[in-house]
N, C-alpha and C positions, 0 to 999 in steps of 0.2 A: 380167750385164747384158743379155744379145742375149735372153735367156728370156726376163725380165721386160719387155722390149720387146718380145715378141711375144705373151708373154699379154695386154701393153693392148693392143695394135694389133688382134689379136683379141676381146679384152672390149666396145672401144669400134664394132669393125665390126658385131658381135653386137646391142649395145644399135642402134645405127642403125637395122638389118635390120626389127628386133621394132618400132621405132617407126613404120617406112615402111609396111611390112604390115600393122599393128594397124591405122594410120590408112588404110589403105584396106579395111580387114573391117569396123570398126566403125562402129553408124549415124550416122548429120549429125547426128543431134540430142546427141551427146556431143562434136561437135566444140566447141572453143574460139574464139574469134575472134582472139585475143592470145597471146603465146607467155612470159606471165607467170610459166602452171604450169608449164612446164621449167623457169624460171631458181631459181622456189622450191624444185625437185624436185632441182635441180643443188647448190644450195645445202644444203639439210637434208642430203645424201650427202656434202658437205665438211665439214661442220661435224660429223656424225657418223664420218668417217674421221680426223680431227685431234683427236677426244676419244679414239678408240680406240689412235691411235700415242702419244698424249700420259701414257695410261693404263700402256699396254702399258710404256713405259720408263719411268715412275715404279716399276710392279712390280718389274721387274728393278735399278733401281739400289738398291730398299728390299733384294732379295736378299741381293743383293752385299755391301752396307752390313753387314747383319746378318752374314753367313758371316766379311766380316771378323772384326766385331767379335768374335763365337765363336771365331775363330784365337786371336786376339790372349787373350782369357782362357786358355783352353786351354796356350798355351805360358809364360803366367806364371804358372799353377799349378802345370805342371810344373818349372820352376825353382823355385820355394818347395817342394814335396816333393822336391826334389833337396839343397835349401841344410838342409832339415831333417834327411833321413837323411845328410847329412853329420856332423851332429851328434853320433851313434855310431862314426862313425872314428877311429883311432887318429890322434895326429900324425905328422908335417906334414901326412898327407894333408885333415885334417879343415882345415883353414886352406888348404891348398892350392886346395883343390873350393870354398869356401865362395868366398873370395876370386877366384876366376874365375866362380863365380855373378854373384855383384855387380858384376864388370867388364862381363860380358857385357852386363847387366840394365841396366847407364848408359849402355853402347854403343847398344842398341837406343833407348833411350829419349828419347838424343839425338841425335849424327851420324846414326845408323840413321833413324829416324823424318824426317830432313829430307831425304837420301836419295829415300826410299818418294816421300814429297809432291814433290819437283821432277823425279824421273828416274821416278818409277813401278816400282824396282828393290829389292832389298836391297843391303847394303854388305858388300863383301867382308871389311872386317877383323872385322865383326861374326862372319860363319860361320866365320872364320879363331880367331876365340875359342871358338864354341860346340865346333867341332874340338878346342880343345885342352884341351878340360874334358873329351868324351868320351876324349881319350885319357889325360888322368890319372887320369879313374878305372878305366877299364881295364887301365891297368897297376900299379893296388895290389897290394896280395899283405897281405892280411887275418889276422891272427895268431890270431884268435880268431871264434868265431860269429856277436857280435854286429856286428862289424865283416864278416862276409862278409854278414849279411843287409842292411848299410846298404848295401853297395857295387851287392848286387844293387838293392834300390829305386830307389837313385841312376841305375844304368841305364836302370828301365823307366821313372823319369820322365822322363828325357835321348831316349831314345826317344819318347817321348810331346811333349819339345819339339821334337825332329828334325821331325816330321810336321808339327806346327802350323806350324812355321817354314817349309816347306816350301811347305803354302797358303796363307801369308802375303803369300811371294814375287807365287804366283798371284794373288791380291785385290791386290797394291799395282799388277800390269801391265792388270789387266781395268779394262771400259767398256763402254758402249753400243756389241753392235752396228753395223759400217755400213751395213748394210740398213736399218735404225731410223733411224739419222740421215739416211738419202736418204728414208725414208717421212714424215721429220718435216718436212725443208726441201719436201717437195714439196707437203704437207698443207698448211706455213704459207704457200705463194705462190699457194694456190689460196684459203687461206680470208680472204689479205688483197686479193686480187682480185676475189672472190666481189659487193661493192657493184656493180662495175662490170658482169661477167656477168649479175648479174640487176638491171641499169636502173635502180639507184637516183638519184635525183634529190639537183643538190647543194642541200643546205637548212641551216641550224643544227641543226637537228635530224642529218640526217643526219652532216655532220659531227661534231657531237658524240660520236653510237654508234660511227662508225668511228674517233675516239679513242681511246673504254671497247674497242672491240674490240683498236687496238691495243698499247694497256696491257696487258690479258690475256694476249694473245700473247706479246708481249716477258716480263714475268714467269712464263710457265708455262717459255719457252726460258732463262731466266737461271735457275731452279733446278733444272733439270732439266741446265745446267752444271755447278753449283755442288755439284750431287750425282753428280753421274755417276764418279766415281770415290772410292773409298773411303779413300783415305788422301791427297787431292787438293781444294784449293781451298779452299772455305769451310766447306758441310755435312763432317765427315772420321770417323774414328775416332778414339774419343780413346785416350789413350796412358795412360790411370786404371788398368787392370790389370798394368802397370810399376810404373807408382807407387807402388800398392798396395803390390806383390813387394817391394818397396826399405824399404818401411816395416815389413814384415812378417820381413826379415832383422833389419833392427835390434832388433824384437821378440824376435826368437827367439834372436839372438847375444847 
């Protein structure tokens, strides 16, 4: 914070300097009589700093959003390639893996997933099941080859959900920046002040726009809430690549 308060403290002594100077180099005949062009001048630099921050964290929340959303398939694929090469195991173990697939798969889908959305977290009894799927299939003992080559599969897809679960974690605790959000509230106290900076007169008219203006505001900051986290509020991730998995054991069993 002391930086960026000395970069404006700086910025804004800078811009002074160049005004005070300019207007004593340059000739009377490009002087103004009214100091209208500042407040237009002041004005168009807020309104193009509040489109830029407004910009800036819709990009990063659309990121975010996405990369979830990529987890979340990613480690339901790899439990359906896991619930499949269980298919070639011998019993118990084939019923054993299958049925902590599908435990794990309802864990996440339900407690898990309301978790994410209120704490921002995973739930532990969830990784406490994905643990003991990798340790049952690590401790098979495969009698025959096609049963060592499921066991192996089984693993690298159980590896392959390890990781997505992992960045899942990640996306359910991310958000905006608080640089972003102090660049935002500072953008929006400047561009709903801006009428009065630069002299506007109160009219119907006037009043009207600085309605429409702050309509716009307030809806650009309410979805820019409602997205700002990925498994969070309104706009979320959805929970369809579960779903899927769920439908797709029953398919397969």
């Amino acid at each position: 914070m002391v930086q960026e308060l000395i970069a404006a403290l700086v910025g804004a002594l800078l811009a002074v300097v160049v005004l005070v100077a300019g207007d004593r180099m340059r000739p009377a005949a490009w002087r103004q009589t009214s100091d209208e062009a500042s407040g237009t001048l002041a004005l168009d630099v807020i309104k193009t700093f509040f489109t830029a921050v407004v910009a800036f964290v819709v990009v990063i929340c659309w990121q975010q959003y996405q990369n979830a959303h990529n987890h979340t398939v990613t480690e339901a694929k790899g439990l359906v390639e896991t619930y499949f090469a269980a298919h070639n195991m011998a019993e118990p173990d084939r019923d054993q893996v299958q049925r902590l697939v599908r435990g794990y798969t309802e864990q996440v889908v339900g407690p898990e997933w309301t978790t994410m959305s209120r704490n921002g977290r995973l739930s532990p009894s969830a990784q406490s099941m994905l643990d003991n799927l990798r340790d049952a299939v690590a401790q098979q003992h495969p009698q025959d080859q096609a049963a060592t080559d499921a066991r192996a599969s089984a693993q690298a897809a159980l590896v392959k959900v390890a990781d997505a679960r992992s960045d899942r974690g990640v996306d359910a605790g991310q958000g905006v920046p608080g640089f972003l959000f102090v660049a935002l509230i500072f953008g929006t106290v400047l561009l709903l002040f801006s009428p009065v900076l630069s002299g506007t007169r109160v009219t119907w008219r006037s009043v009207l726009m600085t309605a429409v203006l702050g309509v716009v505001i307030a809806s650009a900051l309410l979805q820019i809430h409602n997205f700002e986290r990925p498994f969070s509020h309104t706009i979320s991730v959805p929970r369809d690549a579960f779903e899927f998995a769920l439908a797709r054991y029953q398919h397969i069993g």
